[in-house]
DRENLUM-48059 format. One line per 8 residues: number of its first residue (from 1); for each residue x, y negated, z negated of C-alpha. Coordinates in nm, 2 decimals, m for minus. Layout:
BEGIN
NUM) X Y Z; ...
END
This chain:
BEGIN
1) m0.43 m2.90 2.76; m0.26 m2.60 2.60; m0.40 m2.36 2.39; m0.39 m2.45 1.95; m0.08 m2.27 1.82; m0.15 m2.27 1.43; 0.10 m2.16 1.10; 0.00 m1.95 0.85
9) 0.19 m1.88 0.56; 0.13 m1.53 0.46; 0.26 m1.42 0.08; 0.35 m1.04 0.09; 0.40 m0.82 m0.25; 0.55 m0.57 m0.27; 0.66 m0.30 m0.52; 1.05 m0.41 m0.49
17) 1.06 m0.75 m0.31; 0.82 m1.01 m0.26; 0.82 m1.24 0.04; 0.64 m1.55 0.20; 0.61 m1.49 0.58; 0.50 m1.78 0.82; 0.26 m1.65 1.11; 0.24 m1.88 1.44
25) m0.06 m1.77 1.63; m0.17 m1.87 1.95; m0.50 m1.70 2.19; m0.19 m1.54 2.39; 0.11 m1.57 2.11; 0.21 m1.41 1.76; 0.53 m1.45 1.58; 0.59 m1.40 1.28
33) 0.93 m1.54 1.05; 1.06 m1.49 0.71; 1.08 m1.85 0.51; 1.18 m1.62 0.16; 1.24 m1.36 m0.01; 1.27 m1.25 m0.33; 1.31 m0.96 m0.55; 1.04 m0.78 m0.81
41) 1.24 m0.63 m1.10; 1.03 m0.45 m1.31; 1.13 m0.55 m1.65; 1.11 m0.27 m1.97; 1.07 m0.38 m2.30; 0.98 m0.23 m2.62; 0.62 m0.14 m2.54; 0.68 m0.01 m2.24
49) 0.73 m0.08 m1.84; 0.57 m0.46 m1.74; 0.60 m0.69 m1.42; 0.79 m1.01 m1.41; 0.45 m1.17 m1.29; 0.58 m1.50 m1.39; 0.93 m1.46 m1.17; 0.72 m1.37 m0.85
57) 0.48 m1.66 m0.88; 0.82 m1.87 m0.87; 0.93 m1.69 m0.58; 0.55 m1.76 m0.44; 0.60 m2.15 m0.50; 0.93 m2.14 m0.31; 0.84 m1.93 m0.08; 0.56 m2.22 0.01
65) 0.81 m2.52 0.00; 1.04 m2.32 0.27; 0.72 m2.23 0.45; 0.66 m2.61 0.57; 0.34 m2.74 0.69; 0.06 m2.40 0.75; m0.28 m2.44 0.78; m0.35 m2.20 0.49
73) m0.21 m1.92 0.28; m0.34 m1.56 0.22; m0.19 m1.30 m0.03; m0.16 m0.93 m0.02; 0.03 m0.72 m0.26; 0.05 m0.37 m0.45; m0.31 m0.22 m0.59; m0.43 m0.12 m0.89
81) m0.27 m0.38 m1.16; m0.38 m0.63 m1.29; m0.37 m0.95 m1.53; m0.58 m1.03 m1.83; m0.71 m1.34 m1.94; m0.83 m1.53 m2.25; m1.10 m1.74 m2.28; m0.92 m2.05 m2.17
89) m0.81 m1.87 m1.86; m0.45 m1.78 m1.95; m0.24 m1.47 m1.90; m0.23 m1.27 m2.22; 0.06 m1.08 m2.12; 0.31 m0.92 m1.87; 0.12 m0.66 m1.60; 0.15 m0.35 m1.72
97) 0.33 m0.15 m1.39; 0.17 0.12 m1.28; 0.48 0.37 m1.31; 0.46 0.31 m1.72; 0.38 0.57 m1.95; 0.08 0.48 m2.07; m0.16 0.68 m1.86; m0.02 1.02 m1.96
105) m0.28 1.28 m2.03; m0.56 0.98 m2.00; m0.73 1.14 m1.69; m0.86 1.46 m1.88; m1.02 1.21 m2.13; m1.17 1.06 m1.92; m1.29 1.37 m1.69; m1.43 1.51 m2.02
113) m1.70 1.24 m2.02; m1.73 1.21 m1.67; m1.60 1.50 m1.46; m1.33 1.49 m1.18; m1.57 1.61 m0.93; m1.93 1.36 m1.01; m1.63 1.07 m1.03; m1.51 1.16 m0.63
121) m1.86 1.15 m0.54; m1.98 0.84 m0.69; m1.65 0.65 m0.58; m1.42 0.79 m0.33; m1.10 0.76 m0.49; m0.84 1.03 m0.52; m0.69 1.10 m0.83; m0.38 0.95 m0.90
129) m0.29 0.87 m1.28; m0.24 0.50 m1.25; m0.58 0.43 m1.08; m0.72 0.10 m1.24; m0.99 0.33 m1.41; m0.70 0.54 m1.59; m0.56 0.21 m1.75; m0.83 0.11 m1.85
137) m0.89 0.38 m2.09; m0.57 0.38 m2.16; m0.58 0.00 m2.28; m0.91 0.05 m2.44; m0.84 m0.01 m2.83; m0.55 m0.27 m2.78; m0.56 m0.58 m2.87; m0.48 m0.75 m2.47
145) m0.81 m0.61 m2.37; m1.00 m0.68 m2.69; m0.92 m1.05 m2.63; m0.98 m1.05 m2.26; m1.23 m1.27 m2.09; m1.13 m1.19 m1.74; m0.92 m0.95 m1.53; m0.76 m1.01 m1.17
153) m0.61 m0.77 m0.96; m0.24 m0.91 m0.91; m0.34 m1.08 m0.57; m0.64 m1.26 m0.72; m0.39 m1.34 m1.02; m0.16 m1.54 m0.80; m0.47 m1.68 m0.58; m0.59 m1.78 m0.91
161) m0.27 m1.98 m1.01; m0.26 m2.16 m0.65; m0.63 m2.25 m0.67; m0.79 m2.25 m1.01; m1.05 m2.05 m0.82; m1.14 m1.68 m0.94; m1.25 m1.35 m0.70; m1.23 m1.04 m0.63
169) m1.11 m0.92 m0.34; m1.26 m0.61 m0.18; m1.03 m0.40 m0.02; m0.84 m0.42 m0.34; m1.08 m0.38 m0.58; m1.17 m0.02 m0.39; m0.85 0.09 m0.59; m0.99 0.06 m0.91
177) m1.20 0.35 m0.85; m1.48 0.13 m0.99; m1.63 0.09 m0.65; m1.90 0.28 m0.43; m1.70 0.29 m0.10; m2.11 0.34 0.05; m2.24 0.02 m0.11; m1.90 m0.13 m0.10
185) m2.05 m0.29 m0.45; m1.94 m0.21 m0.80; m2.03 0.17 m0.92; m2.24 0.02 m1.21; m2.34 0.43 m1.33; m1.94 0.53 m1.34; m1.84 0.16 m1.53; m2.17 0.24 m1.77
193) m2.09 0.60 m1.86; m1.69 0.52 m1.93; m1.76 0.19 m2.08; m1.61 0.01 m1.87; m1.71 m0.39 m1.88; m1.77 m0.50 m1.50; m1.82 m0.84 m1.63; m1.42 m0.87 m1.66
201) m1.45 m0.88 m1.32; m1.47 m1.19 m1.10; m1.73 m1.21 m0.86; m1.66 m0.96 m0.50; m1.50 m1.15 m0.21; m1.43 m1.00 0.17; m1.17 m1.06 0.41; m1.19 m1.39 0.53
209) m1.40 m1.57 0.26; m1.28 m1.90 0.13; m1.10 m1.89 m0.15; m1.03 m2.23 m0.32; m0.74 m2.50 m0.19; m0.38 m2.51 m0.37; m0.40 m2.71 m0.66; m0.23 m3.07 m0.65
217) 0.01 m2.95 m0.90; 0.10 m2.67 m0.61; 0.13 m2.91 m0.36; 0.40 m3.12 m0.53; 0.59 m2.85 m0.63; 0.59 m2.71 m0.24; 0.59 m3.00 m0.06; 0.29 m2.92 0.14
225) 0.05 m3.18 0.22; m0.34 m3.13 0.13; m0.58 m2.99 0.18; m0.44 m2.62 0.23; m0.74 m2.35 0.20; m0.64 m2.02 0.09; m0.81 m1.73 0.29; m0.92 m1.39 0.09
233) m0.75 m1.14 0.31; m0.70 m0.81 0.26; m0.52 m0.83 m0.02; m0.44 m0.46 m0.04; m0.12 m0.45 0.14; m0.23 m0.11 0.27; m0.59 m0.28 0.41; m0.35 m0.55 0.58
241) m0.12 m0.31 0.75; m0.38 m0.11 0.89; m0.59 m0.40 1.02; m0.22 m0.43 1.23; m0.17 m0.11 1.39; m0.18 m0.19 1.72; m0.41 0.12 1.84; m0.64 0.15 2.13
249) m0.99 0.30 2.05; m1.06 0.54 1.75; m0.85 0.81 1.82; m0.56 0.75 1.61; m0.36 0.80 1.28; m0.21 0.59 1.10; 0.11 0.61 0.83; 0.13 0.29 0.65
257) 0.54 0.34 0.51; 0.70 0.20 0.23; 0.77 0.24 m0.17; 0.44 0.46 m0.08; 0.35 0.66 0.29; m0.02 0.64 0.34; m0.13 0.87 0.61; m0.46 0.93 0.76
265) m0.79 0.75 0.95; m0.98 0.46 0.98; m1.36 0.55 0.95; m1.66 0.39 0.95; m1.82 0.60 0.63; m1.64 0.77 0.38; m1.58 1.15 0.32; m1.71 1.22 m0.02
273) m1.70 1.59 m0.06; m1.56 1.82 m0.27; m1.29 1.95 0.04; m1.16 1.64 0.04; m1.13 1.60 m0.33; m1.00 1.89 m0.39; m0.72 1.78 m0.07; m0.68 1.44 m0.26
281) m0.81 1.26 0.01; m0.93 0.88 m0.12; m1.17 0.67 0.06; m1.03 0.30 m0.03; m1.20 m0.01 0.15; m1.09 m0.17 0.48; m1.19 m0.49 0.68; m1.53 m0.54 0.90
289) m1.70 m0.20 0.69; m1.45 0.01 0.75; m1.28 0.30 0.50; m0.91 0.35 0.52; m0.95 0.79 0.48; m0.62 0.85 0.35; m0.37 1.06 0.14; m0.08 0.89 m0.10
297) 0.25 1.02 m0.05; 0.57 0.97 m0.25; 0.73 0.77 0.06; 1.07 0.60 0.07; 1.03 0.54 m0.26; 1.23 0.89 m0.29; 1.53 0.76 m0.07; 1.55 0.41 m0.20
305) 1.55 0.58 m0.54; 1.85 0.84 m0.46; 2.03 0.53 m0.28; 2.01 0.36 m0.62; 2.14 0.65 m0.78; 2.48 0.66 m0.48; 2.56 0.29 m0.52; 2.35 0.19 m0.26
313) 2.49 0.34 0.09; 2.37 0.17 0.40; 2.10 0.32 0.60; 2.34 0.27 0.93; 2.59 0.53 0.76; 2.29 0.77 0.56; 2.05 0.84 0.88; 2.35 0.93 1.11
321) 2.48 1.14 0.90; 2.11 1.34 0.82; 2.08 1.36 1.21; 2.39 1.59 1.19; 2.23 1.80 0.93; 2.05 2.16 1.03; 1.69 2.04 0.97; 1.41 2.20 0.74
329) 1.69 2.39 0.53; 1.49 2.27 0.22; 1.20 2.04 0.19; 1.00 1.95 m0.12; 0.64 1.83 m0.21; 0.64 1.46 m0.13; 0.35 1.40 m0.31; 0.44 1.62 m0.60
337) 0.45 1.36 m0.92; 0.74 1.50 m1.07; 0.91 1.23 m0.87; 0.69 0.96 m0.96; 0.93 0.82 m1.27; 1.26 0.64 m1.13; 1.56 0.77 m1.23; 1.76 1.10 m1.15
345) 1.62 1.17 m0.81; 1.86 1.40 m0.65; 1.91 1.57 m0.92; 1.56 1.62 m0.94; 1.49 1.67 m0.58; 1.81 1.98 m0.61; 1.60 2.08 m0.90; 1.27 2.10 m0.68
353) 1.44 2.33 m0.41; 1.61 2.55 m0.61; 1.27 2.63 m0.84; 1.17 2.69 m0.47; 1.37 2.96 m0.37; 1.61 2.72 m0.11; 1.89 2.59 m0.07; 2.02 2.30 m0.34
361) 2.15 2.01 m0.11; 2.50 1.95 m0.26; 2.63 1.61 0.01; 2.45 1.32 0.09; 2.39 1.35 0.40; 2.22 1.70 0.30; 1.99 1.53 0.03; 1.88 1.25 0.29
369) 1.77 1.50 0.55; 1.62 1.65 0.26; 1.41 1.35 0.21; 1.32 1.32 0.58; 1.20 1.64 0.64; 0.99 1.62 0.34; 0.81 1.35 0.34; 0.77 1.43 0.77
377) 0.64 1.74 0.65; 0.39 1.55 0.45; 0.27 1.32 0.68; 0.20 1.60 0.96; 0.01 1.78 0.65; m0.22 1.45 0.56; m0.30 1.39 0.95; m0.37 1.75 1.03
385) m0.59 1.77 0.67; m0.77 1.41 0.72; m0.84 1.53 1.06; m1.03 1.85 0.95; m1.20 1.70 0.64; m1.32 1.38 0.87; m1.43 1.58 1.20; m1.18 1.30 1.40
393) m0.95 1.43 1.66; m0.61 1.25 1.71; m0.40 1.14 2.02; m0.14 0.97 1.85; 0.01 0.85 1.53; 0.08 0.47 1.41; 0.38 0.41 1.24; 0.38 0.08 1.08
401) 0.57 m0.06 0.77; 0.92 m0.03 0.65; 0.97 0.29 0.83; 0.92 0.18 1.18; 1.27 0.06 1.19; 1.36 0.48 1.07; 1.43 0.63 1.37; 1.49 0.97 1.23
409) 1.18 0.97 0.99; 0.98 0.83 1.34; 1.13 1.15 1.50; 1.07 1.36 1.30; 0.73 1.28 1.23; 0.64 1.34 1.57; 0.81 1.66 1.56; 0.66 1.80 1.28
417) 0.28 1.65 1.42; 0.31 1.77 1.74; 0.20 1.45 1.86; 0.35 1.14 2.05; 0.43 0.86 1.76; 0.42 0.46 1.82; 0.63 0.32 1.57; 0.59 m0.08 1.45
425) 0.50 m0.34 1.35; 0.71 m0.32 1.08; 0.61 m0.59 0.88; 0.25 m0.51 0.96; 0.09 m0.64 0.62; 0.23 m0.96 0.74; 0.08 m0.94 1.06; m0.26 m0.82 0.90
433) m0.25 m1.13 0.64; m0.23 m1.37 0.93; m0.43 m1.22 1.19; m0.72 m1.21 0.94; m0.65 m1.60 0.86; m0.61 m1.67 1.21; m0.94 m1.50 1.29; m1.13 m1.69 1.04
441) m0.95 m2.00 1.20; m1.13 m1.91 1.51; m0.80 m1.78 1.68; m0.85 m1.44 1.74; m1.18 m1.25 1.80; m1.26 m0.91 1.59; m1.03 m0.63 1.52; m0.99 m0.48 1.85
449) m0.88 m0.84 1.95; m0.64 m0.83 1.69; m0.48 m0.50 1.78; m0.49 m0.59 2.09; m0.29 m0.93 2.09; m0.03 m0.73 1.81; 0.01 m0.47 2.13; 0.06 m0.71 2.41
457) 0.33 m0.94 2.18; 0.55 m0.71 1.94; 0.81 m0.43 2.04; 0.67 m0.09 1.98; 0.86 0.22 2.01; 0.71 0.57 2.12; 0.88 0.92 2.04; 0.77 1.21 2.18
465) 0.75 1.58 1.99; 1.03 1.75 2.05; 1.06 2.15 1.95; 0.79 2.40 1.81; 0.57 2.31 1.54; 0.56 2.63 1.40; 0.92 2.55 1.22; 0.72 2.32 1.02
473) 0.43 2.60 0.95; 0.70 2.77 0.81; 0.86 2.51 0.61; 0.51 2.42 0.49; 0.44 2.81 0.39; 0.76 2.78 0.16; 0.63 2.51 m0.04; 0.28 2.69 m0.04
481) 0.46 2.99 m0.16; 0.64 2.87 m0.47
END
């Protein structure tokens, strides 16, 4: 008799497209296929920057009617936004994105009650001004929140309108920076002292738990016949992709690419001093115990923003073109927020470089290599920092995400580490959504087991360093410098 082969339809949200892939999964077998996608267009109106939550929960349901027959669903997307309900259990408005205005200047308010530094120790998080914590405060006196009943985390939002059933998912809700990344429970002294109402909260789920069956109104619309569990998976997108690089043992670092690069470790306890506060290290929640030890780094989000800004050029005509391009002439602070907002980003990135002391890049070509070197530069930073903060040695760096398929960022990432890099999956959030449904199915065995079935079925591709490192010590002292 031949081994089960079972579908799982894995939804996948990100900060520009949404998409419903279908997993088939076997003991010895993992493919993965696109049944649709679809675009998130961030909509703004007069009070400011929302999601079109309703438009991606239509792509969702037709993403499920081109899936066919799986044997359940799990959801991933984004962190840190959310939905609020009313009583009765409906939206009370749009998302607010996390790249509106709103949060401005809310951080210092809230560090005045409860400083920066007792905040990192008691949850972890790194500060960046769109945590869950900071819009919070920032919604406090409006009327949306006055009225709210309940708040989910956009995952739980859309598992909510599939299911009727409400939760919380973990490795999400670490984002919030409302979490004790040591109890992995809610940090009931932070949410006390910033009056912050935990009860909004639906009740915690993990990875793997149950969470409801699509509704019978869902399965008309899809086509799908009942009963179709959905799985709680980790519905970070981040958590998802890491539980998919395809490592062997502990030595390893990872950079999850995208809108966003995430770079650093996977630990079993978080790092809670005030080093790695003060390097903006976070310490955000990952499957079977584990913390994902990380930095946040602007990411493509800087090149798909300046592609915007040319008329959108392919990537087959930009990367070519960057190749040919003296490297490190200028690089800028990836992570700086200055490029946070959309619009204008050459023009901000020449504006970065020549307050730097370097080099404006004038041609297109210039500005993507630019961009490369950059945010290279910033991943070899966050590994060699996460490294030192965490006491973990290295052998090699995990590329996984959208740029996997970037040969020239892959590169030069490995150039500017001085370490080999193994580039792919690149839909590895995918791969992590199924693989955790599949392993609650019975399919797989634990994480290793995971990795190691990812390893022995997808294409991986491994670059070598190439040149002296110190180049990037000295592109790295420029920035310092300025």
């Amino acid at each position: 008799m031949s081994a089960p082969v079972k579908s799982y339809a894995a939804v996948d949200l990100g900060a520009s497209s949404g998409r419903v892939m279908v997993g088939h999964v076997g003991p010895d077998s993992l493919e993965l296929t696109e049944a649709h996608r679809f675009p998130n267009r961030p909509v703004r109106v007069p009070e400011g920057l929302r999601w079109d939550i309703l438009g991606l929960y239509g792509g969702v349901l037709d993403g499920l009617k081109a899936a066919g027959p799986v044997d359940s669903v799990g959801i991933d997307s984004w962190a840190v936004d959310y939905g609020l309900l009313d009583a009765d259990g409906a939206l009370l408005g749009n998302p607010v994105h996390y790249r509106d205005s709103r949060t401005e200047g809310i951080a210092e308010k809230v560090w005045a009650t409860l400083p920066a530094e007792r905040l990192y120790a008691a949850t972890g998080l790194q500060y960046a001004p769109f945590n869950t914590l900071y819009q919070l405060a920032a919604a406090r006196a409006s009327a949306q929140l006055g009225q709210a009943e309940r708040l989910l985390l956009i995952p739980d939002l859309i598992s909510y309108w599939l299911t009727g059933e409400q939760g919380t998912e973990l490795t999400n809700a670490s984002t919030t920076q409302l979490i004790d990344p040591r109890t992995r429970d809610w940090a009931h002294g932070v949410a006390s002292r910033l009056d912050v109402r935990l009860d909004l909260f639906a009740p915690l789920r993990q990875p793997g738990d149950p969470a409801g069956f699509l509704r019978p109104e869902v399965l008309e619309e899809t086509g799908l016949a009942g009963p179709v569990p959905v799985t709680a998976v980790g519905s970070h997108d981040t958590a998802s992709a890491v539980a998919a690089v395809p490592a062997e043992g502990e030595r390893f670092a990872y950079i999850c690419t995208g809108t966003w690069s995430l770079a650093g470790l996977e630990l079993d306890r978080p790092v809670l001093t005030e080093e790695s506060r003060a390097a903006n290290f976070t310490n955000e929640l990952g499957l079977d115990g584990t913390v994902r030890y990380l930095r946040n780094i602007m990411g493509l989000w800087l090149l798909e923003e300046s592609r915007r800004h040319w008329g959108k050029p392919g990537l087959d005509v930009l990367l070519p073109a960057a190749a040919e391009v003296p490297g490190l002439r200028s690089v800028v602070d990836a992570g700086d927020p200055a490029f946070l907002a959309p619009g204008r980003m050459p023009e901000r990135i020449a504006e970065a470089c020549r307050a730097s002391g370097q080099p404006e890049p004038y041609t297109v070509a210039e500005a993507t290599r630019c961009i490369l070197d950059s945010l290279a530069l910033a991943h070899s930073r966050a590994v060699r920092d996460a490294q030192l903060l965490a006491d973990r040695g290295v052998d090699v760096v995990h590329i996984v995400g959208g740029g996997a398929r970037n040969a020239l960022l892959c590169q030069l990432t490995a150039d500017a580490c001085g370490l080999p890099v193994v580039a792919g999956p690149a839909e590895a959030a995918a791969f992590g959504n199924v693989l955790v449904q599949a392993r609650t199915d019975g399919l797989v065995g634990d994480r290793t087991d995971m990795r190691r079935l990812l390893a022995r079925t997808q294409q991986l591709t491994r670059y070598e360093p190439r040149g002296d490192v110190a180049r990037w010590r000295e592109a790295e002292a420029r920035l310092a410098a300025r």
